[in-house]
VEXDREN-2710 file (C-alpha; in Angstrom, 1 decimal):
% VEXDREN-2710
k/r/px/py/pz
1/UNK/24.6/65.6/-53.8
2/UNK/27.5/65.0/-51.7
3/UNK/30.6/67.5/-51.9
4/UNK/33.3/64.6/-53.4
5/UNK/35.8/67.3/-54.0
6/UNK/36.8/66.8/-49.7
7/UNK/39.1/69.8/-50.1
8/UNK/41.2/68.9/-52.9
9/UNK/39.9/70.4/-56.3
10/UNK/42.0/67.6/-58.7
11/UNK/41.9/63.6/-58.2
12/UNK/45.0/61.4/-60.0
13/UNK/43.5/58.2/-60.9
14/UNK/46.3/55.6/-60.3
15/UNK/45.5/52.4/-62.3
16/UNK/47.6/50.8/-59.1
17/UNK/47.9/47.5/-60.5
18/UNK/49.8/49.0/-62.9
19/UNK/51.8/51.3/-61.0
20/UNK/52.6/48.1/-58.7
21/UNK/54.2/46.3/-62.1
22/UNK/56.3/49.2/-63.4
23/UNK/57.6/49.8/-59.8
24/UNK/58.8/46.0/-59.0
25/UNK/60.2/45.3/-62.9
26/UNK/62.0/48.8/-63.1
27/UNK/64.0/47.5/-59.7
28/UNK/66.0/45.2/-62.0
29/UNK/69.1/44.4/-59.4
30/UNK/67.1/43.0/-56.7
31/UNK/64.1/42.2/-57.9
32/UNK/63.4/41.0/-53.7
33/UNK/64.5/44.6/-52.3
34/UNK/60.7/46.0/-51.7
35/UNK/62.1/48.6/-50.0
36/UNK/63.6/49.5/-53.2
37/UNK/60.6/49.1/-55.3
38/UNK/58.5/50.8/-53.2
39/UNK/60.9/53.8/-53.4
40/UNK/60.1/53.5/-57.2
41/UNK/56.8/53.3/-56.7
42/UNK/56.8/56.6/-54.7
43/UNK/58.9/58.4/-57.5
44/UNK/56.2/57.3/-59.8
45/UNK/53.5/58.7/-57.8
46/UNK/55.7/62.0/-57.2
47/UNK/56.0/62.5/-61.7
48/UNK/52.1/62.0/-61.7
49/UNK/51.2/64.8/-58.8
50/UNK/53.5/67.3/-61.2
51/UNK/52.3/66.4/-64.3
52/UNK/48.7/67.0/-62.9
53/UNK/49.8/70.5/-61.4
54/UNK/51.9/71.4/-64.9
55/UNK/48.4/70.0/-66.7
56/UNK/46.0/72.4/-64.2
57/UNK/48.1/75.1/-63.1
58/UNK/47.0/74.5/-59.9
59/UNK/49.6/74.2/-56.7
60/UNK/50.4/70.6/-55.9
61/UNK/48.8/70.1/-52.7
62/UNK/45.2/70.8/-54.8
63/UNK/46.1/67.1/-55.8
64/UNK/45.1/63.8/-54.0
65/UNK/46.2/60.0/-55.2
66/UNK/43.7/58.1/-55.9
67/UNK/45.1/54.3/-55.8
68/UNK/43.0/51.9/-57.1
69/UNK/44.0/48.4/-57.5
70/UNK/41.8/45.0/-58.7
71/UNK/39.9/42.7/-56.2
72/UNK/38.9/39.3/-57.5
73/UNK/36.8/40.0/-60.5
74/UNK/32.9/39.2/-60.6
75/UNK/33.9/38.2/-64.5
76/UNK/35.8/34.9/-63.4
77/UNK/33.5/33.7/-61.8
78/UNK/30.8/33.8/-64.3
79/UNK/33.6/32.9/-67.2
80/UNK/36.9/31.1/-65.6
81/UNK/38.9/31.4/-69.1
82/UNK/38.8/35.1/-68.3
83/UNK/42.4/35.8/-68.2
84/UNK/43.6/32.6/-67.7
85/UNK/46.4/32.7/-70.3
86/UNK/48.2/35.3/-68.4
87/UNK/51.3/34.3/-66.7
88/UNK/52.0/34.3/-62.6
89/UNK/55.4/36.3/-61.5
90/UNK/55.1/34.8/-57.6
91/UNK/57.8/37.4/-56.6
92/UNK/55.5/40.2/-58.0
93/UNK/53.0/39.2/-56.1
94/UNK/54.5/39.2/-53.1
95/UNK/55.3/42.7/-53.7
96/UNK/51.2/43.5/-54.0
97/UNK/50.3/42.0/-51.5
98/UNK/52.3/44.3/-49.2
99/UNK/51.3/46.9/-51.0
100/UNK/47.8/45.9/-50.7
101/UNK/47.9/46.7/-47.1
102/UNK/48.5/50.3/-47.4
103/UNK/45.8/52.2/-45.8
104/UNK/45.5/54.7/-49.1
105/UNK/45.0/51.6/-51.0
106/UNK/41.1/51.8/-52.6
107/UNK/40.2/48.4/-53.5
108/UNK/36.8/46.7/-54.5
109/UNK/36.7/43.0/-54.2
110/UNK/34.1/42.5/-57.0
111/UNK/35.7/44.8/-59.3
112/UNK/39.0/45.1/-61.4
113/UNK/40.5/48.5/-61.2
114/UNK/40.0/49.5/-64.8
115/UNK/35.9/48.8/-63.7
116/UNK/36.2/51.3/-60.7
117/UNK/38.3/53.7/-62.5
118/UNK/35.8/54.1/-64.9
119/UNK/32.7/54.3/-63.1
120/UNK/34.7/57.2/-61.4
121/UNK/35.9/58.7/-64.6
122/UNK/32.4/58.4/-66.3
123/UNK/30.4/60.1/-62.9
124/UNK/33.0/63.6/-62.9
125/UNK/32.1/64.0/-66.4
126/UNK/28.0/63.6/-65.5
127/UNK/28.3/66.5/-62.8
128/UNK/30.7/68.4/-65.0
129/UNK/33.9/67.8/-63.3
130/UNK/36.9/68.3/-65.6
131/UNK/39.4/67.7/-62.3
132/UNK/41.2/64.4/-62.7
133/UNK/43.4/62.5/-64.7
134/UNK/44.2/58.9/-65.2
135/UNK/47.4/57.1/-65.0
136/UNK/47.4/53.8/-66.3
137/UNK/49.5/52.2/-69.0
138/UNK/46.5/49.7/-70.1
139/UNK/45.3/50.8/-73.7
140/UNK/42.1/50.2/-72.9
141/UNK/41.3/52.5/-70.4
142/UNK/42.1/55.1/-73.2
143/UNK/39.2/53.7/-74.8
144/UNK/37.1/54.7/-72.0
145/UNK/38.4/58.0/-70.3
146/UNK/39.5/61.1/-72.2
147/UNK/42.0/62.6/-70.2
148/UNK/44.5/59.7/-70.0
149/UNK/48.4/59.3/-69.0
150/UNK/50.8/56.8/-68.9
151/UNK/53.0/55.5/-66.1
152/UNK/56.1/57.4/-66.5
153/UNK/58.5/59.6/-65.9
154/UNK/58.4/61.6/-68.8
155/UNK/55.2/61.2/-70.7
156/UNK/52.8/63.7/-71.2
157/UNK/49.1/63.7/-70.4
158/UNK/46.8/63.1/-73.8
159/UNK/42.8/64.4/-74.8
160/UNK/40.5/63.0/-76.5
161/UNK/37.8/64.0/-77.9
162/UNK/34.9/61.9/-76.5
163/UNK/33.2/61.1/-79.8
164/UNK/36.7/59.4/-80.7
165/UNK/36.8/57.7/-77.2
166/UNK/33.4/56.4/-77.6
167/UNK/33.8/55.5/-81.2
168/UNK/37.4/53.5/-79.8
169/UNK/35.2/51.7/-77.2
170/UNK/32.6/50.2/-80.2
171/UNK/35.5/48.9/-82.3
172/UNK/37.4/47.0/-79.2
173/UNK/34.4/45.3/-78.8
174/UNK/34.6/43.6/-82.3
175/UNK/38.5/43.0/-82.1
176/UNK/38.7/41.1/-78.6
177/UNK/41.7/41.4/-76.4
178/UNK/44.2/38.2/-76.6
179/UNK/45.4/39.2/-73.6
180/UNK/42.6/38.9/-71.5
181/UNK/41.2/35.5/-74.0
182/UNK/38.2/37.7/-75.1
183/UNK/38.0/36.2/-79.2
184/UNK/35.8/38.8/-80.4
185/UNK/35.0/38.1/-84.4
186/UNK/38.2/36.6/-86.0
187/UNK/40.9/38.4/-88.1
188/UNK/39.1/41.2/-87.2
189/UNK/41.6/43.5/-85.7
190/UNK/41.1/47.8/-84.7
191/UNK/41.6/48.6/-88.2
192/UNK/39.3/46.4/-89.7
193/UNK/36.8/46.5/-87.1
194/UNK/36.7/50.7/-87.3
195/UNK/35.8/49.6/-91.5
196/UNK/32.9/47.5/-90.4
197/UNK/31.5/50.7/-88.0
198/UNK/32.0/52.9/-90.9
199/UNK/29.5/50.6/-92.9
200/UNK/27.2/49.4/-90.3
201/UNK/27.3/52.7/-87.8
202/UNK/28.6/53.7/-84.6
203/UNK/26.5/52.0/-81.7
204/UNK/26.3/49.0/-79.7
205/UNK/23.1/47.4/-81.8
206/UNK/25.7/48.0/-85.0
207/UNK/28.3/46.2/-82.8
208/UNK/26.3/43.1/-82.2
209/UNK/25.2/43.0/-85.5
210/UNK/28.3/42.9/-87.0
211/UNK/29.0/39.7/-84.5
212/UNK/25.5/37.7/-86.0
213/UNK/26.3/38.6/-89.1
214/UNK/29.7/36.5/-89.0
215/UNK/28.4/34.0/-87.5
216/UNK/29.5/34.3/-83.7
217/UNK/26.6/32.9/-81.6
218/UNK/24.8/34.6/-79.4
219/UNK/26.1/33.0/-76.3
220/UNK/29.6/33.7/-77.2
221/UNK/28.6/37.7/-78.6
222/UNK/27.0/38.1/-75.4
223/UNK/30.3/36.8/-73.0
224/UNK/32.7/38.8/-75.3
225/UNK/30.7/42.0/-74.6
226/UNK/30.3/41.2/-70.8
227/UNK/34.2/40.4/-70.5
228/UNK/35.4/43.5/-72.1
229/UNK/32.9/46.0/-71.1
230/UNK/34.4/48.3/-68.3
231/UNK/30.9/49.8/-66.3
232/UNK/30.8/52.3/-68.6
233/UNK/27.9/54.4/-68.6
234/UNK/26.0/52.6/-71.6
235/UNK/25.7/49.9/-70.4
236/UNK/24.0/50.9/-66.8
237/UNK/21.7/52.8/-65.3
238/UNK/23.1/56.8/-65.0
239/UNK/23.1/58.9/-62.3
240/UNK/21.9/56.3/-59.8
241/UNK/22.3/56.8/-56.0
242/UNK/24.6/52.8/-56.0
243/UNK/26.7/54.9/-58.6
244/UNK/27.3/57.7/-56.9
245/UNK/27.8/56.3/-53.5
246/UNK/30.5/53.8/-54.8
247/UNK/32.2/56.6/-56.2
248/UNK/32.1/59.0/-53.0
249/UNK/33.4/56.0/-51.0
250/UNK/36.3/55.2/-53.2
251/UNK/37.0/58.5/-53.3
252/UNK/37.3/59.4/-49.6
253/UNK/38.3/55.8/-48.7
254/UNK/35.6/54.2/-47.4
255/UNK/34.7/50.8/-47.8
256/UNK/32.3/50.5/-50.6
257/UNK/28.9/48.9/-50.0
258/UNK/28.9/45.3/-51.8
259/UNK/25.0/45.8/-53.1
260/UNK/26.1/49.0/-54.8
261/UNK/28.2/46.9/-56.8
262/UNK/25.9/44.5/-57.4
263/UNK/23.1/46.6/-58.4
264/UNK/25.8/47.7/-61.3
265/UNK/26.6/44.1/-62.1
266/UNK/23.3/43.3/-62.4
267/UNK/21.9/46.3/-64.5
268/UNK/25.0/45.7/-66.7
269/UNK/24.3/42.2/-67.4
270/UNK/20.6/42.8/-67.9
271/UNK/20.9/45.3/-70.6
272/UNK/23.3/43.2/-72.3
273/UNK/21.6/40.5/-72.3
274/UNK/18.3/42.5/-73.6
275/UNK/20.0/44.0/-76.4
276/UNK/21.9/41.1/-77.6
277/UNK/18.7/38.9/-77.8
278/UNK/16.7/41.5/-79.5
279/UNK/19.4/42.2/-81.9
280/UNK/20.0/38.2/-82.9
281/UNK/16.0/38.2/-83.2
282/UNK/15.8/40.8/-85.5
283/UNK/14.8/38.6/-89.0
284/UNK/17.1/39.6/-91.8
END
């Protein structure tokens, strides 16, 4: 297997995307001075390497950045209403793209950088690496990773428990995300959707049960699940050499091999589609 540790023993996962955002709106005087937000930006890094060396007891040059930020996501071009409610800031954007041409910047264009984040997240726990953390303030990356933190100053790394990460996972599903126009079932929110689990079970044959059963077709339970679904390690093929090779590339910054990524997208969207079909076949 190769050695992915490169001589650093702990990886910060920066949700960059985010980190980008936080920088540029916290810079409120001149929302045009880059210079100024990138200073941010750079204080915002510097809080995550000592909350990682607080967290680990570990020096802080044991710590490397791992920025990730989204390429054009595979999911809009199969569904175009993917996140099509969310608003444009041109002036933010202006501020990526220079950022974007950092040389530390890891970036897949298929993949958003919750996707990539994940897949990295979900292949240290597979070889028993405890050694990273991720900093993102999207909620539902918290659904997927354990060891989570937001982008700030002052807030403090949290731990789940996996069986309450996974469980978290399984009710998103059935709630949707507004933000990113994914319906799921209707006036089912977190709370409500964690009551259906408790009655039909904890798994993703209970999840797309619950969407048949209220009448969401199957078309529609199969693009909700393919829109929200990070490539989380259900839902693929484990321990496969496309897996482990886009990881080791994003995390010594190489250029990640496109058919890696769509050997994931593919195996995704064939076990989804599998499942759903067998589940909506299933006579009552």
């Amino acid at each position: 297997m190769t050695n992915i540790n490169n001589g650093y023993a702990y990886y910060a996962l920066l949700d960059y995307d985010g980190y980008i955002c936080k920088a540029f709106y916290a810079n409120k005087e001149d929302p045009m001075n880059m210079t100024a937000s990138a200073t941010i930006l750079k204080d915002l890094e510097l809080a995550a390497v000592e909350k990682m060396s607080a967290y680990f007891n570990t020096p802080k040059d044991t710590i490397r950045l791992i920025r990730i930020i989204s390429g054009h996501s595979w999911k809009k071009d199969i569904y175009p209403s993917y996140k099509r409610q969310r608003k444009r800031d041109e002036y933010l954007g202006m501020f990526r793209d220079k950022v974007k041409t950092y040389p530390s910047i890891r970036l897949v264009p298929q993949l958003e950088a919750d996707e990539a984040i994940v897949l990295i997240s979900d292949y240290l726990q597979s070889i028993n690496k405890d050694n990273y953390i991720v900093f993102s303030d999207d909620k539902d990356l918290r659904y997927y990773c354990p060891k989570c933190c937001k982008i700030n100053i002052t807030e403090e790394v949290v731990k789940q428990d996996n069986l309450d990460v996974y469980k978290s996972q399984l009710i998103q599903m059935l709630a949707g995300d507004s933000e990113d126009n994914i319906k799921g079932i209707p006036r089912v929110g977190m709370k409500t959707g964690e009551k259906l689990l408790d009655k039909y079970g904890y798994d993703l044959k209970s999840v797309i049960r619950c969407f048949k059963d209220n009448e969401i077709d199957i078309d529609n339970c199969l693009r909700d699940l393919l829109l929200i679904i990070p490539l989380a390690k259900e839902y693929r093929d484990e321990n496969t050499l496309a897996e482990e090779s886009i990881v080791t590339d994003l995390l010594e910054g190489r250029r990640v091999i496109d058919a890696h990524v769509c050997t994931l997208l593919i195996n995704q969207i064939q076990f989804l589609s599998k499942i759903v079909k067998e589940v909506y076949d299933e006579k009552d």
